[in-house]
C-alpha positions as CSV (number, residue, x, y, z in Angstrom):
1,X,129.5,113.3,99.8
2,X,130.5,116.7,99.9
3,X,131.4,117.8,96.4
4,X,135.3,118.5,95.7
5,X,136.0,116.5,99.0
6,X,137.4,112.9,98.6
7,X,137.7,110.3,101.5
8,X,141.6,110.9,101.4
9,X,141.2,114.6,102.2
10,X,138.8,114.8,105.0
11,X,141.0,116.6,108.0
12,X,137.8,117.5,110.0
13,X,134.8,117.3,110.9
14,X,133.8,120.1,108.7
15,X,134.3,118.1,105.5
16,X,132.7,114.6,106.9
17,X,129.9,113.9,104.3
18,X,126.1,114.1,106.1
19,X,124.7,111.6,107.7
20,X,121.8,112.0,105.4
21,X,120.2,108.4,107.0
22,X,120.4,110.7,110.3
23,X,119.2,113.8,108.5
24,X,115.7,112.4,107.1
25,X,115.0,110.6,110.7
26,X,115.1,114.0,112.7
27,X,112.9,115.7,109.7
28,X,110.5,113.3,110.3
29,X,111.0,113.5,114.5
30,X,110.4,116.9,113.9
31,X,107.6,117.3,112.1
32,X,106.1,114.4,113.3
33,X,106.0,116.2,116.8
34,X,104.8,119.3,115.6
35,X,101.7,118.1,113.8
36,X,100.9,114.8,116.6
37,X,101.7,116.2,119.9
38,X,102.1,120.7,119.2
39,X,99.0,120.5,116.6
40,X,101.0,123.4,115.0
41,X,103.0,122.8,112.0
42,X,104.9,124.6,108.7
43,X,103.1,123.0,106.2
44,X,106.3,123.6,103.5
45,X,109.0,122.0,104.9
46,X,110.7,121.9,101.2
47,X,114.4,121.2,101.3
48,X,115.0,125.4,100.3
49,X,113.7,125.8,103.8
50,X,115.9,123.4,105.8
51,X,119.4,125.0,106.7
52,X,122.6,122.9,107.9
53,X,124.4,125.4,110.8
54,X,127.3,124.9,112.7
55,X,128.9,122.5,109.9
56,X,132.3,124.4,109.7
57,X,132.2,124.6,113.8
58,X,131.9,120.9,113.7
59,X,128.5,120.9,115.5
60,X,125.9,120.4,112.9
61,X,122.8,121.6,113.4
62,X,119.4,121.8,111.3
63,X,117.5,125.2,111.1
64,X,114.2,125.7,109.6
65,X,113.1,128.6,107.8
66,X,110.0,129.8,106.1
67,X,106.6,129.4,108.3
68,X,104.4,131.1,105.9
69,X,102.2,128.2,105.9
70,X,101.3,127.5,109.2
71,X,98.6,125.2,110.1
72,X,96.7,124.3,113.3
73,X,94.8,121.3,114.3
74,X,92.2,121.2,117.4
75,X,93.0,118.2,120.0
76,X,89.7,116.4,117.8
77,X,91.8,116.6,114.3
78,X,95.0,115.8,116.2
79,X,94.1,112.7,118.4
80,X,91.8,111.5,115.1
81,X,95.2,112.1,113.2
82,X,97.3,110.6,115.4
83,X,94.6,106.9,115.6
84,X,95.5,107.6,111.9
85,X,98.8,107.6,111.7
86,X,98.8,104.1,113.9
87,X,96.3,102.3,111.8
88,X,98.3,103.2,108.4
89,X,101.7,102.1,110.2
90,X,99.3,98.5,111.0
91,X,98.4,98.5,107.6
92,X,94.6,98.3,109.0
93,X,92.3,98.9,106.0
94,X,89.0,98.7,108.2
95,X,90.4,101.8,110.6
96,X,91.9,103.9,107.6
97,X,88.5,103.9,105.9
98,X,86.8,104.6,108.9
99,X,89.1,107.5,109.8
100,X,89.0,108.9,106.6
101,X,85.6,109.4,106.8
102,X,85.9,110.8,110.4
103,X,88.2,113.4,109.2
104,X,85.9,114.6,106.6
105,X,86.8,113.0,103.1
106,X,84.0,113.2,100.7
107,X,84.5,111.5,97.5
108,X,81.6,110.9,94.6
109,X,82.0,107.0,94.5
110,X,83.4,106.6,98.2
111,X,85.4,103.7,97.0
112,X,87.2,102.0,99.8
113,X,89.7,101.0,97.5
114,X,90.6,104.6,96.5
115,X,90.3,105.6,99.8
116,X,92.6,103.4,101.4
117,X,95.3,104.0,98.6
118,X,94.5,107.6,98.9
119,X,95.7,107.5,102.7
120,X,98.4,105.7,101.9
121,X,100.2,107.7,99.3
122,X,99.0,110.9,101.0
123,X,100.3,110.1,104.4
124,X,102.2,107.4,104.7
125,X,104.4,106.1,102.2
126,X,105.1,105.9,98.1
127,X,107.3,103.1,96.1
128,X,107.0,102.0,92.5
129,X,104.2,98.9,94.1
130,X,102.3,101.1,95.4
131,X,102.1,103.6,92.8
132,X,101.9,101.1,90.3
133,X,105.4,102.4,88.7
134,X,103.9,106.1,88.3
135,X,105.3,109.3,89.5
136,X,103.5,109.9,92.6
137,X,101.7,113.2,91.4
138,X,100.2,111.2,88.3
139,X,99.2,108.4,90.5
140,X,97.2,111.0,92.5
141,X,95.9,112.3,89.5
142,X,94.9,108.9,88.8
143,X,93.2,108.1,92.0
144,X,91.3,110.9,91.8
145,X,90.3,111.0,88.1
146,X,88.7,107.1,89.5
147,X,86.4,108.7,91.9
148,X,87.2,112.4,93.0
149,X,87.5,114.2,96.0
150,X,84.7,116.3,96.8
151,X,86.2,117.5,100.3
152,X,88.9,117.0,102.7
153,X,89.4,119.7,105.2
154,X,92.6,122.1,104.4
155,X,94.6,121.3,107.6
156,X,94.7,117.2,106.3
157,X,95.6,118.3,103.0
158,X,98.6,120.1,104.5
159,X,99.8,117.2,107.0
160,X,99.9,115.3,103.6
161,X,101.6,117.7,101.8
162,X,104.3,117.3,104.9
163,X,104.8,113.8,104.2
164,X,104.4,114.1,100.6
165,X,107.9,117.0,100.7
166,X,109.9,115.4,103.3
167,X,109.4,111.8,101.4
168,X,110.5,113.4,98.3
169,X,113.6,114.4,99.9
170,X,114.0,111.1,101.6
171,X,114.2,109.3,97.7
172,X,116.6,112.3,96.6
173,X,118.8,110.9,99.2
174,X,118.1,107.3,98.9
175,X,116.7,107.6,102.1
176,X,112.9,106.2,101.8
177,X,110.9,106.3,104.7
178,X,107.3,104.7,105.8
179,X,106.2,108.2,107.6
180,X,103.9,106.6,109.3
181,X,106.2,104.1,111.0
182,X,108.2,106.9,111.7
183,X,105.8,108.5,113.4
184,X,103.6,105.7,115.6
185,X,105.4,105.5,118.3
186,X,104.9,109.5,118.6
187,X,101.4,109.0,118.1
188,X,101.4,106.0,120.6
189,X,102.1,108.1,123.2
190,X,100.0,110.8,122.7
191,X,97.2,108.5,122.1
192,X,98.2,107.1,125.7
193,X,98.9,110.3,127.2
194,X,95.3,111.9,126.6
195,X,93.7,109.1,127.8
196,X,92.3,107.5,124.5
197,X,93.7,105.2,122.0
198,X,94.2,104.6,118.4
199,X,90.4,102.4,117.9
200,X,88.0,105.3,120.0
């Protein structure tokens, strides 16, 4: 709710509360499209550079500030990211792996185990299962204190750090998302548009 402002006082539109369920879903639309299908994305979408416009006007809209951190993927890194994003939302170990590899992860043990977790807590999702009840920075920490990452190209490392910042705001808002769920059916039709699909 907008602080100060109690359900008996609300006299327009201007002093509804957000429709934060609404808010985190268009985040994701958003960046979802510019990584999957623009291959050009802010890789700090942090919530001091998401603006709500237009709220007095009664037309809320969301502006975003800050590109200082561009990043670019080729159509390679984007369609490989997009068959990842699908095979995370299916939950299919095999494929994650496999992409994983694809996309240039290099770890000293290359433990399918931390790989897979890796993926998932990078780009996808993070809840107290998953993490096994740690904060997800120490869980990361963890993972890679079991078998390190030697490599992972810069541009995945942003796209994670994407997920990772609009997740984060998801849970301040008790709004939790599965990002890549969120983002399949995006991929899906890229995937279908270029003429490949998520197993080539």
């Amino acid at each position: 709710l907008i602080p100060g402002v109690t359900k008996r006082t609300y006299e327009a539109k201007s002093s509804l509360p957000i429709n934060h369920a609404k808010l985190i879903d268009e985040l994701l639309h958003i960046h979802g499209h510019q990584i999957l299908v623009d291959g050009c994305f802010n890789g700090d979408p942090h919530p001091g550079n998401i603006l709500l416009l237009g709220v007095e006007e009664g037309k809320p809209q969301l502006g975003l500030i800050d590109y200082g951190q561009v990043k670019n993927l080729t159509r390679e890194e984007r369609l490989l990211f997009c068959r990842m994003i699908v095979a995370l939302a299916d939950d299919n170990k095999e494929q994650i792996c496999a992409l994983l590899k694809e996309a240039g992860y290099r770890s000293e043990k290359m433990s399918p185990e931390i790989m897979y977790k890796y993926a998932r807590v990078a780009y996808d999702e993070d809840n107290e299962e998953l993490t096994e009840g740690k904060h997800i920075q120490l869980y990361m920490e963890q993972l890679h204190n079991n078998d390190p990452v030697e490599h992972l190209p810069q541009q995945y490392i942003m796209a994670s750090r994407v997920s990772i910042l609009l997740r984060g705001l998801g849970h301040a808002v008790h709004q939790s998302r599965s990002v890549a769920k969120a983002w399949k059916p995006i991929a899906e039709k890229v995937l279908r548009e270029e003429g490949t699909s998520s197993l080539d």
